[in-house]
C-alpha positions, -999 to +999 in steps of 0.1 A: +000+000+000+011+039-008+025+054+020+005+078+041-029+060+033-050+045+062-067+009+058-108+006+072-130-027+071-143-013+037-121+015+025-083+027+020-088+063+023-059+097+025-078+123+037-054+153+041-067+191+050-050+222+054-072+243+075-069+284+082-088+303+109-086+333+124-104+352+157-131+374+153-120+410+140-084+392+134-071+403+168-039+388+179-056+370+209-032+336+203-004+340+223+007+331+255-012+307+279-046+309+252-019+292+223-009+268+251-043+260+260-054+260+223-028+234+209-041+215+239-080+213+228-074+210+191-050+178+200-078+163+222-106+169+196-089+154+172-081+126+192-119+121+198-121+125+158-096+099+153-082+123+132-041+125+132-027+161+134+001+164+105+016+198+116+000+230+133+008+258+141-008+289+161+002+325+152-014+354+173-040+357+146-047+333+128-042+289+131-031+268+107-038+231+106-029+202+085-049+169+096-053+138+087-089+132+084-112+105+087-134+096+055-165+094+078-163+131+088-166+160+064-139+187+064-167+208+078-180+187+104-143+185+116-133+222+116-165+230+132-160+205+159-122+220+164-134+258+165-167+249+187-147+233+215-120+256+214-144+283+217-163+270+244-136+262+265-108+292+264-138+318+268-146+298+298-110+297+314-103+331+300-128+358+307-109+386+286-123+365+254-158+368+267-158+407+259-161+395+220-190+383+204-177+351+192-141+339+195-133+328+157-151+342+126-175+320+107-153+318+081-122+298+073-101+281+047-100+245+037-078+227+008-068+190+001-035+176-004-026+138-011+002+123-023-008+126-061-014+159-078-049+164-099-030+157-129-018+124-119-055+115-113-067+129-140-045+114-168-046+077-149-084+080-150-082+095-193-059+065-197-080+035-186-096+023-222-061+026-231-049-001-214 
């Protein structure tokens, strides 16, 4: 099997995401104990996801994630699960966030990666008459 791929019951699956999000009005709230506290809760939700965390990284305003996903859970479901906990939490053990509406904006970026470009896929799925 490819590297990197994971092997279910019914399935071989490489579900790879690079997330983006960012705190309401882009303020530069992720520093500190927050950032600590953050890497924490995004670690245990994933975790609970049985998603794999691939790299991260937490600058003052804004998160980036690459994760490893799991083919039962959309890229939405997961990104909302990460931001809604994270939420919850740090405006309950920090009361400074609590003077904002929301702690992230609705918004946020998602791409795929694998270990095959588009083209790859594209031109093995052209060339299978051919064969």
């Amino acid at each position: 099997m490819t590297k990197g791929y994971q092997r279910e019951n019914t399935s071989i699956h490489l579900m790879n995401y690079h997330f983006v999000w960012c705190p309401k009005y882009r303020r530069k709230l992720l520093i500190g104990e927050v950032k600590k506290r953050l890497l924490q809760l995004i670690n245990e939700k994933a975790s609970e996801l049985k998603c794999k965390i691939l790299t991260i990284e937490i600058m003052p305003d804004h998160t980036h994630l690459f994760i490893q996903g799991n083919p039962s859970l959309s890229a939405n479901y997961i990104i909302g699960q990460i931001k809604g906990k994270s939420s919850k939490v740090l405006r309950e053990e920090f009361p400074f966030l609590k003077k904002m509406p929301t702690l992230w904006t609705r918004s946020y970026f998602v791409s795929t990666a694998g270990n095959v470009s588009q083209f790859v896929i594209q031109k093995y799925i052209e060339e299978q008459y051919k064969r």
